[in-house]
C-alpha atoms as a printed R data frame, in Angstrom:
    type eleno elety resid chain resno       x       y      z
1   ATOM     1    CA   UNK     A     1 -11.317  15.067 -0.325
2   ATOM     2    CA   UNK     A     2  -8.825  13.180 -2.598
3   ATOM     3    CA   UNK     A     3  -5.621  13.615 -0.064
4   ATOM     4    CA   UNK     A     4  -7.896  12.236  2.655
5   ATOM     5    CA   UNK     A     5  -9.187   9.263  0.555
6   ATOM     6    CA   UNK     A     6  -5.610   8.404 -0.721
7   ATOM     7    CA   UNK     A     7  -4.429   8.964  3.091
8   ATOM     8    CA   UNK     A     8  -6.893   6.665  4.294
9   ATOM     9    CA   UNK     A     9  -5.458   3.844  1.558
10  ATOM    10    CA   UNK     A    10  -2.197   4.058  1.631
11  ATOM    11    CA   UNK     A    11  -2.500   3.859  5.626
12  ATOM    12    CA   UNK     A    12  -4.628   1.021  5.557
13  ATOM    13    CA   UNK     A    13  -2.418  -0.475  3.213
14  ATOM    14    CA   UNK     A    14   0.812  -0.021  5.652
15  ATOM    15    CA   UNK     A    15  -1.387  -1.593  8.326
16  ATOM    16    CA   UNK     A    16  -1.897  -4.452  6.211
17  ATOM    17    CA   UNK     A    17   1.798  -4.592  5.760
18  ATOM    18    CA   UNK     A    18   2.349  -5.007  9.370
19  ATOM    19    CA   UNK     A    19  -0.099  -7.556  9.935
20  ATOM    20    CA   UNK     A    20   1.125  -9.817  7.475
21  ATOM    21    CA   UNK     A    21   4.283  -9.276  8.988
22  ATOM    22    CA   UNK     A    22   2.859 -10.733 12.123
23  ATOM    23    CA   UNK     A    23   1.462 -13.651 10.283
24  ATOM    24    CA   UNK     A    24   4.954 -14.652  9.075
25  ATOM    25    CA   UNK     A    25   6.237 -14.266 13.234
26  ATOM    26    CA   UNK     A    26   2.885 -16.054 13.968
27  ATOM    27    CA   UNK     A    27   2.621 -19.138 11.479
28  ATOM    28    CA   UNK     A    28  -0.144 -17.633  9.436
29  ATOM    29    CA   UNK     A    29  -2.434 -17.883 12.394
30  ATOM    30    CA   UNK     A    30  -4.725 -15.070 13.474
31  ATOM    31    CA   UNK     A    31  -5.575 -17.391 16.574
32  ATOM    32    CA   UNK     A    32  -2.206 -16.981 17.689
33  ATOM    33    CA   UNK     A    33  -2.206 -13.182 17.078
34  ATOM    34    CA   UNK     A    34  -5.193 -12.887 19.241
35  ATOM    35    CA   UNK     A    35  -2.921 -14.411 21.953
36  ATOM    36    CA   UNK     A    36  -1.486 -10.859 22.631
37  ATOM    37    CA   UNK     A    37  -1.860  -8.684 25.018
38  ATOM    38    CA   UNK     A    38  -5.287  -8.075 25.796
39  ATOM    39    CA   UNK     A    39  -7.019  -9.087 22.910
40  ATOM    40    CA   UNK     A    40  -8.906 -12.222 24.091
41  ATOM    41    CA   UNK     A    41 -10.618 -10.305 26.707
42  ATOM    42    CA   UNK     A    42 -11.882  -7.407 24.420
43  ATOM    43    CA   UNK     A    43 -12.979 -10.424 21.725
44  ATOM    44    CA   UNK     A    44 -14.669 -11.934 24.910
45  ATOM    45    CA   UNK     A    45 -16.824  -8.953 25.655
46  ATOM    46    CA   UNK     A    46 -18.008  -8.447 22.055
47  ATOM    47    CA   UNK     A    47 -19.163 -11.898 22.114
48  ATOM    48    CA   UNK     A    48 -21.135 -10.719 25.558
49  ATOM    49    CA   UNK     A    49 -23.304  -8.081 23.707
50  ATOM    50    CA   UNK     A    50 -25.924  -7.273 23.602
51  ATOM    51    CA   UNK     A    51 -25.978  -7.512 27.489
52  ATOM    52    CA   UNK     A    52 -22.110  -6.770 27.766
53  ATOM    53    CA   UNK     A    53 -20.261  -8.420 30.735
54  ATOM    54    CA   UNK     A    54 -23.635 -10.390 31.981
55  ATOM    55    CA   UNK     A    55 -21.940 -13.935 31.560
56  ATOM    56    CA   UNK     A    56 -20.496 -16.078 33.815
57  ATOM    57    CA   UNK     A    57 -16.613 -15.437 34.602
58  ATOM    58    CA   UNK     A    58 -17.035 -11.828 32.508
59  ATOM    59    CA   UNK     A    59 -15.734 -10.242 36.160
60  ATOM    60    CA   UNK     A    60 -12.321 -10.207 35.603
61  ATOM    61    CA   UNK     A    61 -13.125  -8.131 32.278
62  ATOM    62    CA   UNK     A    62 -14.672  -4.714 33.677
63  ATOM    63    CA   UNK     A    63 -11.035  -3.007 33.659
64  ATOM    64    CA   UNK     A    64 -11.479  -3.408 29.498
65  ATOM    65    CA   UNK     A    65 -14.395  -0.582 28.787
66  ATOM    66    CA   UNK     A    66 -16.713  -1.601 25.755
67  ATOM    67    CA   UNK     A    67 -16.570   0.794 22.905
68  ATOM    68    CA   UNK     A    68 -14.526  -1.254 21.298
69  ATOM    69    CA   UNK     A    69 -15.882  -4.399 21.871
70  ATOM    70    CA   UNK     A    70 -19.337  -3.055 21.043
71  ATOM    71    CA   UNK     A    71 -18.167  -1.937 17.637
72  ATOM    72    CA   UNK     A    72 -16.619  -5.518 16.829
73  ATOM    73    CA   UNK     A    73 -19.842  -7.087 17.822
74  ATOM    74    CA   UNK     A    74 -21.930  -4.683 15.325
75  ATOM    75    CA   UNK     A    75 -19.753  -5.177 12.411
76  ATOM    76    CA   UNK     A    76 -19.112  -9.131 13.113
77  ATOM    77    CA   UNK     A    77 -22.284  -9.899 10.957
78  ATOM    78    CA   UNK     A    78 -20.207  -8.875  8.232
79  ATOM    79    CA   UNK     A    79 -17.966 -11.723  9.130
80  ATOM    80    CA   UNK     A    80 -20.892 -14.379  9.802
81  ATOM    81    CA   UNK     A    81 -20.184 -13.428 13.106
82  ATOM    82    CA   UNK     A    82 -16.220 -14.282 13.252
83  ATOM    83    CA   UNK     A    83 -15.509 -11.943 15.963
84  ATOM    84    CA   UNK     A    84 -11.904 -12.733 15.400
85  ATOM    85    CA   UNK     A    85 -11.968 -11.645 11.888
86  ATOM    86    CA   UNK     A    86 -13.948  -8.909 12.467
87  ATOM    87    CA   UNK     A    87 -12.198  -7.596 15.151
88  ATOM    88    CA   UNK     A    88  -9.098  -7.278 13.141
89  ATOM    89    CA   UNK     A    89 -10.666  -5.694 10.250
90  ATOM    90    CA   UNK     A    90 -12.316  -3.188 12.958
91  ATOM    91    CA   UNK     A    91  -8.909  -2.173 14.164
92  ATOM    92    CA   UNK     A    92  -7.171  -1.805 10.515
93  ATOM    93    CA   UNK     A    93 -10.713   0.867 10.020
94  ATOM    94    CA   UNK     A    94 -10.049   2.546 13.258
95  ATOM    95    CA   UNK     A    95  -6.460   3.362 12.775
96  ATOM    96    CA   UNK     A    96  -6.591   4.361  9.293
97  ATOM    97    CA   UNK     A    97  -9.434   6.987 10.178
98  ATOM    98    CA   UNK     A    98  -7.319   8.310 13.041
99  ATOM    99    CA   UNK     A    99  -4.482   9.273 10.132
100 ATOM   100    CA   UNK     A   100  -7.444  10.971  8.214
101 ATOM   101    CA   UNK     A   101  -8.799  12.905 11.287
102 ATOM   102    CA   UNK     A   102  -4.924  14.058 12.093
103 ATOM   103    CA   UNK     A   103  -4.886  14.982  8.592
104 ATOM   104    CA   UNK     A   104  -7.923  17.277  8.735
105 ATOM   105    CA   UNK     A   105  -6.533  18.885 12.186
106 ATOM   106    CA   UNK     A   106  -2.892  19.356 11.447
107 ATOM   107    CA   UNK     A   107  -3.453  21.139  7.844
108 ATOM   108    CA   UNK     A   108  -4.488  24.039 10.391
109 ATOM   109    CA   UNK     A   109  -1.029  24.103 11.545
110 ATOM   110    CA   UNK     A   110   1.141  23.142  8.658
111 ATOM   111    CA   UNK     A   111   1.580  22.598  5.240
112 ATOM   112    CA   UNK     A   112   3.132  19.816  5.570
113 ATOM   113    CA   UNK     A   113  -0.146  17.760  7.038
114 ATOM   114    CA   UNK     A   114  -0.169  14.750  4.803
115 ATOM   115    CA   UNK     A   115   3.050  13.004  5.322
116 ATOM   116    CA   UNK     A   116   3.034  14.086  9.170
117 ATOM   117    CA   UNK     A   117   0.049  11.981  8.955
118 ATOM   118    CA   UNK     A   118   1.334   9.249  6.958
119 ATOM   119    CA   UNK     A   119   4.154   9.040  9.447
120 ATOM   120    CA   UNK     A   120   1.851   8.951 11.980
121 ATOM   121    CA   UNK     A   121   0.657   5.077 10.464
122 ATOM   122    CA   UNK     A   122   3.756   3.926 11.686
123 ATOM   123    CA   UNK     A   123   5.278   5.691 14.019
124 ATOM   124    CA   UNK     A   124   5.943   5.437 17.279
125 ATOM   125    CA   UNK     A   125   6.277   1.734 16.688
126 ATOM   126    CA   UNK     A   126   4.137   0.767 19.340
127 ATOM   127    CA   UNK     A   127   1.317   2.292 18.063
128 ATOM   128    CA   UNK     A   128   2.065   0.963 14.674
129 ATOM   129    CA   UNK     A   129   1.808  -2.510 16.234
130 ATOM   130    CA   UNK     A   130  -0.996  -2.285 18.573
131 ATOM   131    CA   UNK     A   131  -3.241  -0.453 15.780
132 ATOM   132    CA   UNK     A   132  -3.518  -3.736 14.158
133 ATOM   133    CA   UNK     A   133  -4.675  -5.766 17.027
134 ATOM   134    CA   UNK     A   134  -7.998  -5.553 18.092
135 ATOM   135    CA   UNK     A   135  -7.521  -3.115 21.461
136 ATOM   136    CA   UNK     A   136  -9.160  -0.056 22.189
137 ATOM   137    CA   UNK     A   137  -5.907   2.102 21.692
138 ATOM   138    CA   UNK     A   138  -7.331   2.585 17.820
139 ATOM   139    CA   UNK     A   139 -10.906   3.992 19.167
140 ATOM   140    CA   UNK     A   140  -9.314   5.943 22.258
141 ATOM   141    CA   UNK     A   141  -6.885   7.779 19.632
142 ATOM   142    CA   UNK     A   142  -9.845   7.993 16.609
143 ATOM   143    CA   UNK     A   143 -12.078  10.070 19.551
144 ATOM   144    CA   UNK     A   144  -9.323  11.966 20.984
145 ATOM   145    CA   UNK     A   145  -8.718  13.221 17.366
146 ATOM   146    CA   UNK     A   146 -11.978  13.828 16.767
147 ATOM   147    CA   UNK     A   147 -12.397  15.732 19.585
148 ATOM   148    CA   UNK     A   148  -9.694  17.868 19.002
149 ATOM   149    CA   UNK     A   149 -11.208  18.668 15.469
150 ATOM   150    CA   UNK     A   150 -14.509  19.609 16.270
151 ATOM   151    CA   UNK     A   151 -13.178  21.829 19.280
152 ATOM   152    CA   UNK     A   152 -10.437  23.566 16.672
153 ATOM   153    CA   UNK     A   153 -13.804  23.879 14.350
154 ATOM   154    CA   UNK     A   154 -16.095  25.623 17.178
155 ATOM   155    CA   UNK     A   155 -18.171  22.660 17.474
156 ATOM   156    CA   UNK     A   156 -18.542  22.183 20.957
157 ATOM   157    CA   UNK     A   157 -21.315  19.630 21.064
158 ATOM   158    CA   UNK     A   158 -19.386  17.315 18.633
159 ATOM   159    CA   UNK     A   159 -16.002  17.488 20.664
160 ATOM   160    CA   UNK     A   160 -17.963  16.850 23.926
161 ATOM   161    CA   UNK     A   161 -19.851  13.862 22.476
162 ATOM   162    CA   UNK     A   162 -16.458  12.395 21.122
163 ATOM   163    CA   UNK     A   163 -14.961  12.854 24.864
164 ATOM   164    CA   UNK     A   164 -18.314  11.138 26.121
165 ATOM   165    CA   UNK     A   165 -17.368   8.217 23.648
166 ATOM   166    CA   UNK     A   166 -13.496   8.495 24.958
167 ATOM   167    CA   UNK     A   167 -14.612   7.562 28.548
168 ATOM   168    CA   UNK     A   168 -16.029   4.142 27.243
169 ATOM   169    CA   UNK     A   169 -13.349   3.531 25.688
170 ATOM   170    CA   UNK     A   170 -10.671   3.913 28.436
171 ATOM   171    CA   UNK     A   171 -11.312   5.349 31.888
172 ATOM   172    CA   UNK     A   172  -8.257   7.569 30.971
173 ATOM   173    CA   UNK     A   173 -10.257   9.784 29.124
174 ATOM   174    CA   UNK     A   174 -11.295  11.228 32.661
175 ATOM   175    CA   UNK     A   175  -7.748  13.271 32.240
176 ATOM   176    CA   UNK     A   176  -8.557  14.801 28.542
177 ATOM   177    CA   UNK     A   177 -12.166  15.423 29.449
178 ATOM   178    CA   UNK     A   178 -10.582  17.875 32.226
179 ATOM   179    CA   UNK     A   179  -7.594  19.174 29.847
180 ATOM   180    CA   UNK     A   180 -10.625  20.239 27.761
181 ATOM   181    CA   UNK     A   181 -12.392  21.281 30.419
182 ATOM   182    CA   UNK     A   182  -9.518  23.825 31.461
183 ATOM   183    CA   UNK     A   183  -9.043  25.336 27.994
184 ATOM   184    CA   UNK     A   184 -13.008  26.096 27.918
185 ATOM   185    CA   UNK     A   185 -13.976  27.105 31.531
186 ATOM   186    CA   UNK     A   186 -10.699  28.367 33.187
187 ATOM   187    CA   UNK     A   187  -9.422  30.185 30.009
188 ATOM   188    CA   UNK     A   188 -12.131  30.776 27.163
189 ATOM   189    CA   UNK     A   189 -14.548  31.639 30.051
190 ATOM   190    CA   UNK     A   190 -16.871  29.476 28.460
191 ATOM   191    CA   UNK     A   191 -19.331  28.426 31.078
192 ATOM   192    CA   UNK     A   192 -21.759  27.362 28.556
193 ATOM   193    CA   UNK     A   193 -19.580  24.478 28.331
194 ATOM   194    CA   UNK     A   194 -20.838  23.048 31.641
195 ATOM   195    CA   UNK     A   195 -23.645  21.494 30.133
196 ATOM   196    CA   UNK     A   196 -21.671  19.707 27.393
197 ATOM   197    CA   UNK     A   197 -19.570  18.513 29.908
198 ATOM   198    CA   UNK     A   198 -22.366  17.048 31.993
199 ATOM   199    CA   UNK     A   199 -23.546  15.263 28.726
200 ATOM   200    CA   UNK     A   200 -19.884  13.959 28.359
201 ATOM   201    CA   UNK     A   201 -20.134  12.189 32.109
202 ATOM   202    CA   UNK     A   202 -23.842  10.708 31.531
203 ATOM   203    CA   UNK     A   203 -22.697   7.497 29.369
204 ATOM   204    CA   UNK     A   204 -19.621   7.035 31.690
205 ATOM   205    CA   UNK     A   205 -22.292   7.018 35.117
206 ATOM   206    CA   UNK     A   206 -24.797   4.579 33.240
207 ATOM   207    CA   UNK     A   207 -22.416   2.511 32.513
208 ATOM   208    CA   UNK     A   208 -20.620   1.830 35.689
209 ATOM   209    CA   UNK     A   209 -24.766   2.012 36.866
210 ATOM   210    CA   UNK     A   210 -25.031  -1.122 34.634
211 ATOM   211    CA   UNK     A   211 -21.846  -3.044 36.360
212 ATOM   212    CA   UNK     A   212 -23.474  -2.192 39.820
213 ATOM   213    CA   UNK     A   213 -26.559  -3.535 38.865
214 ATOM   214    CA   UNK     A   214 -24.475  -6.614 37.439
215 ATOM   215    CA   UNK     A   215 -21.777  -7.015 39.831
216 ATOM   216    CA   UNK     A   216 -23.794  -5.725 43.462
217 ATOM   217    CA   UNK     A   217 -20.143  -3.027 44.186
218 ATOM   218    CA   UNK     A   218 -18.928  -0.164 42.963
219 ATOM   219    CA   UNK     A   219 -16.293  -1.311 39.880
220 ATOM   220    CA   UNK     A   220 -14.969   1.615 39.233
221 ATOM   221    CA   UNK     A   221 -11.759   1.297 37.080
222 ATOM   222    CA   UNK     A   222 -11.283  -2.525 38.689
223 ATOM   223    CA   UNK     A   223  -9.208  -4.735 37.877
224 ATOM   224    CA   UNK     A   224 -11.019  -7.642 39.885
225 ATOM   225    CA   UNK     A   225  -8.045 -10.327 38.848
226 ATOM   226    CA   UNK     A   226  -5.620  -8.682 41.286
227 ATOM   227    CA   UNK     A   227  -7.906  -8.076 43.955
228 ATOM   228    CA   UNK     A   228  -7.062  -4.046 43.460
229 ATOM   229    CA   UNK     A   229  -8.425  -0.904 41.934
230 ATOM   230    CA   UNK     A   230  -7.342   0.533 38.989
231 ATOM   231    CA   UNK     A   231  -3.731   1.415 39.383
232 ATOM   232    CA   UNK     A   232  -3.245  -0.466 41.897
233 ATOM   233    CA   UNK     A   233  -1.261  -3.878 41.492
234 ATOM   234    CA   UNK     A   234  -1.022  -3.778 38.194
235 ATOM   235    CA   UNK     A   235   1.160  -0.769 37.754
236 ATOM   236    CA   UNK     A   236   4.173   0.167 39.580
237 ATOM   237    CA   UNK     A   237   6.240   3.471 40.034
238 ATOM   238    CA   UNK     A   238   6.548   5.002 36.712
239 ATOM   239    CA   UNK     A   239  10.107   6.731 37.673
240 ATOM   240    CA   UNK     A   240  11.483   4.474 39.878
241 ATOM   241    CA   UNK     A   241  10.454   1.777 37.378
242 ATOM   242    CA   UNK     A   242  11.852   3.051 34.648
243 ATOM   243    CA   UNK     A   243  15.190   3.397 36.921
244 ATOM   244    CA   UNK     A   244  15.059  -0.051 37.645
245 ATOM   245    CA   UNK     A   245  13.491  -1.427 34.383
246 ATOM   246    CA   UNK     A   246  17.050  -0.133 33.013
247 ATOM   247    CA   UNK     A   247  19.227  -1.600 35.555
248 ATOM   248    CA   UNK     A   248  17.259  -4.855 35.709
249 ATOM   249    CA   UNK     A   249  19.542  -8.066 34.080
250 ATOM   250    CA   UNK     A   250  16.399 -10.315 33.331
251 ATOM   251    CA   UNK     A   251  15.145  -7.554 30.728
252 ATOM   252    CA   UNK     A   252  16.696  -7.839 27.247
253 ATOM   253    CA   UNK     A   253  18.895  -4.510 26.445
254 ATOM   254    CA   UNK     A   254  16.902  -3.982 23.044
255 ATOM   255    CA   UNK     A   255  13.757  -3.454 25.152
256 ATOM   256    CA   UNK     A   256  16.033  -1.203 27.680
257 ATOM   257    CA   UNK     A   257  17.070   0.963 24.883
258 ATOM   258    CA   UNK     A   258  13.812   1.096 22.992
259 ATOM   259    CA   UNK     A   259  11.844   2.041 26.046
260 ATOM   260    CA   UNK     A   260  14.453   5.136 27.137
261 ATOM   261    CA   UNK     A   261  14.044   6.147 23.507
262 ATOM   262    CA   UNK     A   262  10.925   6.376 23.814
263 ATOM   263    CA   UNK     A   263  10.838   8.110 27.278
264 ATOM   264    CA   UNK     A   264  13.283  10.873 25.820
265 ATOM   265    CA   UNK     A   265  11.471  11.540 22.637
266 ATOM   266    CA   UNK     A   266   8.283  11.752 24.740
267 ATOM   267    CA   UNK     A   267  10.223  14.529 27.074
268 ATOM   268    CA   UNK     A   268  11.063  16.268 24.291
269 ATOM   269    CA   UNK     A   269   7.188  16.765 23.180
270 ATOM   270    CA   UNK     A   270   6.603  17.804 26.836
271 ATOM   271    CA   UNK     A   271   9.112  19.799 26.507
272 ATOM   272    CA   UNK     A   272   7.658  21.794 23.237
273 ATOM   273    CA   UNK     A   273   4.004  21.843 24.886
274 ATOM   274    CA   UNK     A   274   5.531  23.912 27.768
275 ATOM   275    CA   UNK     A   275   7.289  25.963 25.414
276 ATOM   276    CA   UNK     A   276   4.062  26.702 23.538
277 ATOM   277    CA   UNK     A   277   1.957  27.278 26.853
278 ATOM   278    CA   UNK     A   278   4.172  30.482 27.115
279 ATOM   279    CA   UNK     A   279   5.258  31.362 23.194
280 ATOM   280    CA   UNK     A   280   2.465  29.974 20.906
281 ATOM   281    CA   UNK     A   281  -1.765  30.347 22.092
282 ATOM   282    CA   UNK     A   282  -2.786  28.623 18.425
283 ATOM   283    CA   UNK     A   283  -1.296  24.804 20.404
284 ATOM   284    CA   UNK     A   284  -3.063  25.750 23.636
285 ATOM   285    CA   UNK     A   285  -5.090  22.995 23.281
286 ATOM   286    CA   UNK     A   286  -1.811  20.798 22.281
287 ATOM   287    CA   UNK     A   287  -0.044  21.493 25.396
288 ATOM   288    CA   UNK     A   288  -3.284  21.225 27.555
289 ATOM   289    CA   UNK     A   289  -3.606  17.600 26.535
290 ATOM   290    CA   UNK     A   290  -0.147  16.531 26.529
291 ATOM   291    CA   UNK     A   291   1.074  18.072 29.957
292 ATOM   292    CA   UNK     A   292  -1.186  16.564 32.177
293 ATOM   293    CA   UNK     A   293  -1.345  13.425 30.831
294 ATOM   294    CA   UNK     A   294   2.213  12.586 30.382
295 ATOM   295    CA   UNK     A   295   2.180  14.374 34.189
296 ATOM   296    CA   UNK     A   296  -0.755  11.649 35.564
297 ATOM   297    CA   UNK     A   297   1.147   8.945 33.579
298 ATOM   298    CA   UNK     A   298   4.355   9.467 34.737
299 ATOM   299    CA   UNK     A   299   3.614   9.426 38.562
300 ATOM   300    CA   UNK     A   300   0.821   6.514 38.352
301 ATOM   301    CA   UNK     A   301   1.035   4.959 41.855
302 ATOM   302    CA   UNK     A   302   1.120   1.250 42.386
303 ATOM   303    CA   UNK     A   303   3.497  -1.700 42.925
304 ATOM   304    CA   UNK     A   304   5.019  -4.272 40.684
305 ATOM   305    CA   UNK     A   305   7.609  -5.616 39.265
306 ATOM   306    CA   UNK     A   306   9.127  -2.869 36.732
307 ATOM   307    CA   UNK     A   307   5.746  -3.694 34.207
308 ATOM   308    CA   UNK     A   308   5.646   0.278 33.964
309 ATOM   309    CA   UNK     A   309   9.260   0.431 31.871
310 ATOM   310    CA   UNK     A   310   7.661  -2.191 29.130
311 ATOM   311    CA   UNK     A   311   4.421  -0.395 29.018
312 ATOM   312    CA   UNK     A   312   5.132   3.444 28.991
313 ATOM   313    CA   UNK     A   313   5.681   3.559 25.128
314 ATOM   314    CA   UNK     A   314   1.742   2.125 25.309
315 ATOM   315    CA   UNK     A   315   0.692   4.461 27.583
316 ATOM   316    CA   UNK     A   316   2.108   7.671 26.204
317 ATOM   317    CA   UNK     A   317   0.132   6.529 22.901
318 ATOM   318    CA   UNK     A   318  -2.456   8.837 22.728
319 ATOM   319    CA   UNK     A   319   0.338  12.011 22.818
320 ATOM   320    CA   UNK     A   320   1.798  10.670 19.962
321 ATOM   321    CA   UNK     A   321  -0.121  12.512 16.888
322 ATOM   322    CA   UNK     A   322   0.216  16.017 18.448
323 ATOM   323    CA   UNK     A   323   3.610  15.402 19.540
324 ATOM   324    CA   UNK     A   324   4.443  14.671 15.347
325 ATOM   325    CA   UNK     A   325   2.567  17.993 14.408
326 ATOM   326    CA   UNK     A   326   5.055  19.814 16.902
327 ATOM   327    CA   UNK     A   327   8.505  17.946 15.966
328 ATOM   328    CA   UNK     A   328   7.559  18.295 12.400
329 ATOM   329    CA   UNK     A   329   5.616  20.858 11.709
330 ATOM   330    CA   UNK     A   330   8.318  22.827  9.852
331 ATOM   331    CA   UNK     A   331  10.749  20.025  8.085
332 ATOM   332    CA   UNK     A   332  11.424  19.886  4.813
333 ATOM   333    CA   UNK     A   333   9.017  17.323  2.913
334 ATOM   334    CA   UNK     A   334  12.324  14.646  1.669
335 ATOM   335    CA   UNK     A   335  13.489  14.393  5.299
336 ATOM   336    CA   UNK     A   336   9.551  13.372  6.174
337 ATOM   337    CA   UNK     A   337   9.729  10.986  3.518
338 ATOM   338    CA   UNK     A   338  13.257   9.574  4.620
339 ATOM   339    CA   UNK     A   339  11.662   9.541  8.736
340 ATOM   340    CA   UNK     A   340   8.734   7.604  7.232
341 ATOM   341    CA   UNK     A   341  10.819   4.844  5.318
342 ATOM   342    CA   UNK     A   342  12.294   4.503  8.154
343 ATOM   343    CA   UNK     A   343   9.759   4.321 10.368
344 ATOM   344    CA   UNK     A   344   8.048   1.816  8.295
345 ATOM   345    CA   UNK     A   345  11.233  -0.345  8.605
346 ATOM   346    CA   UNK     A   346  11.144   0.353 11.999
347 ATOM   347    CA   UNK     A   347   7.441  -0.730 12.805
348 ATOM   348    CA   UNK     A   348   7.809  -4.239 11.095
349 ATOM   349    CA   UNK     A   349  10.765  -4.969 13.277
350 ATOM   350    CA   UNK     A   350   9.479  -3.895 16.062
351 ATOM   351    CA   UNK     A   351   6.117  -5.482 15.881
352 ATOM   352    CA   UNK     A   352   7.590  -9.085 14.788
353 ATOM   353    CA   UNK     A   353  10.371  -8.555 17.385
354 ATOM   354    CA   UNK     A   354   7.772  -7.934 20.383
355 ATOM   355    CA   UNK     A   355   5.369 -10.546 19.047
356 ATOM   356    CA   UNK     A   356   8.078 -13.177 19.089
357 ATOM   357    CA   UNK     A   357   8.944 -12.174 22.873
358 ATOM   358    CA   UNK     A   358   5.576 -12.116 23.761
359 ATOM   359    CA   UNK     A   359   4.891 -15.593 22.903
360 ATOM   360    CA   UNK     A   360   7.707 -16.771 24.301
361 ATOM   361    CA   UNK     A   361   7.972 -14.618 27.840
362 ATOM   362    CA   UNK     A   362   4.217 -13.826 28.157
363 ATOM   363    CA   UNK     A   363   3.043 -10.814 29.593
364 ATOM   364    CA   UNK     A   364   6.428  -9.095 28.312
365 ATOM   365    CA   UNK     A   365   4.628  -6.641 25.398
């Protein structure tokens, strides 16, 4: 219990590290951190509870799902209901967890659990930014994890109910729920499993039940602003955007470079999940989650722009802490130690450096 109570600080302590970084890029302002990205809308919804989405203009919000929100809005009394402040504090408590819960899953697979999961606070870099922000990418990962645990552990009801809790966070969770799904039904031959999974879909249904009631149509994954469903004008090609992203002149080369990076480190874990699916049955449940999603992410159909090359390093987060366990499952502890300097370095740059172009290009995170 003391590695996961000293992982937990010294995690929360690099997040804190980061976010004062992005008080120096932001003049000491947490109102103009809550300018990024999506965090205005999710800071909107928490101050819809308890009847979520019910006010006036709170349309254009159903493509953000409210398990995050929901938690802001129960902690904010805490913060004499500063949903700002709380929302923050809610993220830096999310993200640290999700190190802890790595911890406790990857000392099944290697000894060297701790500083994989200590790397893990800070890299990849986008994670390491938007885990300070108050977005659901902290809660999506924290139940992901969690699920993963209590499946490695036997508990079935617990890794169901954490995949029940992943579809309110992001409608994305539809393609682990399945992954599990697959592992369970088509190769355990678990059939009891059916009934878990029905569980798992229940919230999901009453909640898009509530937004009919609220709304009079079916808003499944919406995004009512562009007048399209969920993957629809808001997301373009992910290949033939990336293609383009790179050979696009009005994108700045750093972001170019950053976001191939990424792509090719990403290809690599796909890479090491297909090996497994043949070689290695104890990361079944590694390669299960990581090949279809990085499949479903990578063909995503829509049309716009080339939005998909800025984003895929934000999309691809949830891979990220098995993807670690695989790369460095077997390196010696000084070169993890090195990789997470580093990577620390790496994460402040990169989180002041896409701050500052967000405020001054916009929607560019």
């Amino acid at each position: 219990m003391k590695k996961e109570i000293s992982l937990f600080f010294l995690v929360a302590a690099l997040k804190i590290i980061i976010l004062g970084a992005l008080f120096w890029s932001a003049n000491y302002s947490l109102g103009e951190l809550a300018k990024f990205g999506d965090v205005q809308s999710y800071l909107k919804i928490a101050g819809s509870y308890p009847l979520p989405y019910s006010l006036e203009g709170m349309q254009a919000n159903v493509r953000h799902y409210p398990l995050f929100p929901f938690v802001v809005w129960v902690i904010s009394p805490l913060f004499a209901f500063n949903l700002l402040y709380a929302g923050f504090f809610c993220t830096i408590l999310i993200s640290s967890l999700c190190c802890v819960i790595l911890y406790l899953i990857a000392k099944q697979f290697t000894q060297k659990a701790f500083e994989i999961s200590l790397i893990f606070a800070v890299l990849p870099d986008k994670w390491a930014q938007v885990s300070v922000y108050p977005l659901s990418e902290s809660i999506f990962v924290l139940f992901l994890l969690l699920a993963v645990y209590y499946h490695l552990k036997g508990n079935f009801a617990g890794a169901y109910f954490s995949l029940a809790m992943l579809l309110l966070a992001r409608p994305l969770g539809a393609i682990f729920l399945l992954s599990f799904l697959f592992i369970d039904i088509i190769v355990e031959k678990r059939f009891f499993i059916i009934k878990h999974a029905i569980f798992a879909a229940m919230p999901f249904l009453a909640f898009h039940g509530y937004l009919f009631l609220l709304f009079h149509k079916i808003m499944l994954f919406a995004h009512t602003e562009k007048g399209a469903g969920w993957g629809g004008a808001v997301f373009t090609y992910p290949l033939y955007g990336l293609i383009e992203g790179i050979k696009d002149p009005q994108l700045l080369l750093v972001r170019k470079f950053y976001t191939l990076s990424v792509f090719l480190g990403y290809l690599i874990v796909f890479a090491l999940a297909l090996y497994h699916i043949f070689y290695t049955r104890k990361y079944w449940l590694f390669s299960a989650i990581i090949i279809p999603y990085f499949v479903f992410t990578l063909f995503l159909k829509g049309s716009t722009y080339n939005w998909w090359m800025l984003a895929l390093p934000r999309f691809l987060i949830p891979l990220a802490p098995f993807g670690l366990i695989l790369l460095f499952g077997n390196v010696k502890e000084r070169y993890l130690y090195i990789i997470l300097s580093v990577g620390t370095v790496m994460a402040i740059a990169y989180s002041i450096g896409s701050h500052i172009m967000h405020a001054r290009y916009g929607g560019f995170v």
